[in-house]
Backbone atoms as SQL, in Angstrom:
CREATE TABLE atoms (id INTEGER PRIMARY KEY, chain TEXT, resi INTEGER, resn TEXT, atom TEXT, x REAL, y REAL, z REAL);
INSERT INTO atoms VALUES
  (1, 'A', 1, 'UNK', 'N', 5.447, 4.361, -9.398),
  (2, 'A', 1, 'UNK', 'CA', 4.742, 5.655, -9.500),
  (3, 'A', 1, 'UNK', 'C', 4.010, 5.949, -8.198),
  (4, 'A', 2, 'UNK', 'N', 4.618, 7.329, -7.735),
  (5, 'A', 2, 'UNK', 'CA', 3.828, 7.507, -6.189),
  (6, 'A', 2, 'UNK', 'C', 2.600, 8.617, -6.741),
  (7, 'A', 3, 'UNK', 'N', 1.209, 8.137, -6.348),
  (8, 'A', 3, 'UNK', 'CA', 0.308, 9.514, -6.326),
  (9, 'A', 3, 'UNK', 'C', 0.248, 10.286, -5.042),
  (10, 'A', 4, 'UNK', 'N', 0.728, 11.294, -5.048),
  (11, 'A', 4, 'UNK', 'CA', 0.402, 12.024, -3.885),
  (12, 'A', 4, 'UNK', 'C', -0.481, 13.552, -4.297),
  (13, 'A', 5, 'UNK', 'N', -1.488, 12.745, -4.704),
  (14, 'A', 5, 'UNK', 'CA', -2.704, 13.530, -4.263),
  (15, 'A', 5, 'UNK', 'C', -2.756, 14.237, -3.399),
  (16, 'A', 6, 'UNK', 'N', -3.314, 13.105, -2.380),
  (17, 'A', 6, 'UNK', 'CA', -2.876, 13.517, -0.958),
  (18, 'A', 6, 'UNK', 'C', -2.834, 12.486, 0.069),
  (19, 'A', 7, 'UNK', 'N', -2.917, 12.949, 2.202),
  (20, 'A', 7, 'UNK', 'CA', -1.632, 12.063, 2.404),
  (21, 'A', 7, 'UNK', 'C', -3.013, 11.027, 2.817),
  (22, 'A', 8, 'UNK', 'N', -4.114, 11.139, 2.728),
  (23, 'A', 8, 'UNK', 'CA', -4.818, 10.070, 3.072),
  (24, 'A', 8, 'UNK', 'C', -4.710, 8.842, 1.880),
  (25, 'A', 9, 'UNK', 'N', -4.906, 9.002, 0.673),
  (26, 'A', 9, 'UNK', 'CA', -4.422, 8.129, -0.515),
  (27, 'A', 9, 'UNK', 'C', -3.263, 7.426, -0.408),
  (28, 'A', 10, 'UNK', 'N', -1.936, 8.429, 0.183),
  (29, 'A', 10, 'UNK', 'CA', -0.942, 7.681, 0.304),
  (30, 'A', 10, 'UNK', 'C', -0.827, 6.709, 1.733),
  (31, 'A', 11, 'UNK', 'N', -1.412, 6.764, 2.756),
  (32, 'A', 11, 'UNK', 'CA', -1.765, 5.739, 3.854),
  (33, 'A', 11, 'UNK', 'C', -2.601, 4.743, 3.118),
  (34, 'A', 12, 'UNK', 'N', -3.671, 4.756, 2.306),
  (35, 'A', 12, 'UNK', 'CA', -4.394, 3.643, 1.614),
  (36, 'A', 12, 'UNK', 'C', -3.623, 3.141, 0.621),
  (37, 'A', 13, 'UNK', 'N', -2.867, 3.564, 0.094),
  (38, 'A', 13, 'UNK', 'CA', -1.904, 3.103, -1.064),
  (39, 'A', 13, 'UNK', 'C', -0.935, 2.168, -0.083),
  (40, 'A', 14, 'UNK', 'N', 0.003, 2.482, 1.139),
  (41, 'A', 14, 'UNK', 'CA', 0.987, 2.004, 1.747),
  (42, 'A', 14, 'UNK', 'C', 0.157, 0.689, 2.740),
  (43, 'A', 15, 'UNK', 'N', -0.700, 1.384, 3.298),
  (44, 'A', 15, 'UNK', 'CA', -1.394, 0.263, 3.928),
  (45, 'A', 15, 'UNK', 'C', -1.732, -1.566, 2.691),
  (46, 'A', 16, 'UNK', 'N', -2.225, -1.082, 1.838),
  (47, 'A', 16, 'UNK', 'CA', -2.219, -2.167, 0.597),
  (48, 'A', 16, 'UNK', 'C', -1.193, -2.827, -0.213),
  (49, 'A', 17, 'UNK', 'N', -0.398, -1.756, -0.123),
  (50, 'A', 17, 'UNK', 'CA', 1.162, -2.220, -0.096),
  (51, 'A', 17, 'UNK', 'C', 1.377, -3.225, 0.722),
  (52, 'A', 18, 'UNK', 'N', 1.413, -3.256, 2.403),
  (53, 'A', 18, 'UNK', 'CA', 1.768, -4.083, 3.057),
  (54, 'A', 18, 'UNK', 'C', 0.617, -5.243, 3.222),
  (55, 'A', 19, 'UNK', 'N', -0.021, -4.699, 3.263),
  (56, 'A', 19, 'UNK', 'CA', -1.546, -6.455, 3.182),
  (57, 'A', 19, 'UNK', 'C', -0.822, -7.317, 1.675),
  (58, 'A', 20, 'UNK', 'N', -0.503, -6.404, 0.907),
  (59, 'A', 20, 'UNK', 'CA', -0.271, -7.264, -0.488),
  (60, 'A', 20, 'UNK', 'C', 0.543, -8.530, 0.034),
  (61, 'A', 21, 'UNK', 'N', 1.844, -7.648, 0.787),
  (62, 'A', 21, 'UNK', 'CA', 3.253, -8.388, 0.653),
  (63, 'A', 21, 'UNK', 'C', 2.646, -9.521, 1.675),
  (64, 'A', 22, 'UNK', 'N', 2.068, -8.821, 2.774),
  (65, 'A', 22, 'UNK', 'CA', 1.949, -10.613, 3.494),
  (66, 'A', 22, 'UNK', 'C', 1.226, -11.530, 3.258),
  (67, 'A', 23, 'UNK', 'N', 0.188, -11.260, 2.168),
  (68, 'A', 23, 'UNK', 'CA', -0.410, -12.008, 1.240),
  (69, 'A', 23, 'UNK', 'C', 0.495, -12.985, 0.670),
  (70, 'A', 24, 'UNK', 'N', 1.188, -12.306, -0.088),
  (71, 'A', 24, 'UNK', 'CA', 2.259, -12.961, -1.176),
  (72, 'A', 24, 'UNK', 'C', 3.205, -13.560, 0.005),
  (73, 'A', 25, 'UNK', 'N', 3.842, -13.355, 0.783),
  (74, 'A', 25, 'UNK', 'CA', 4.772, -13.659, 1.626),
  (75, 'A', 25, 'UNK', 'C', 4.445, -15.058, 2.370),
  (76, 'A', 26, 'UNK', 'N', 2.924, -14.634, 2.744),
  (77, 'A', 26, 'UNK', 'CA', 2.518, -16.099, 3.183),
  (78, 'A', 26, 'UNK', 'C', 2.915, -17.865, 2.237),
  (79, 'A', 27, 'UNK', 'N', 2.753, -17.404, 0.977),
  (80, 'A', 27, 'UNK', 'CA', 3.348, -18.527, 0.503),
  (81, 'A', 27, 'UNK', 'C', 4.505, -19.032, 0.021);
């Protein structure tokens, strides 16, 4: 589910997206 509110939400949404994965990726 994408919110596009608007496009600053969706840079904070995508940005956390990618911190997640190299979180998870790290192990």
């Amino acid at each position: 589910m994408v919110r596009s509110l608007s496009f600053g939400s969706f840079i904070y949404d995508f940005k956390y997206f990618l911190i997640r994965n190299q979180f998870f990726c790290a192990y």
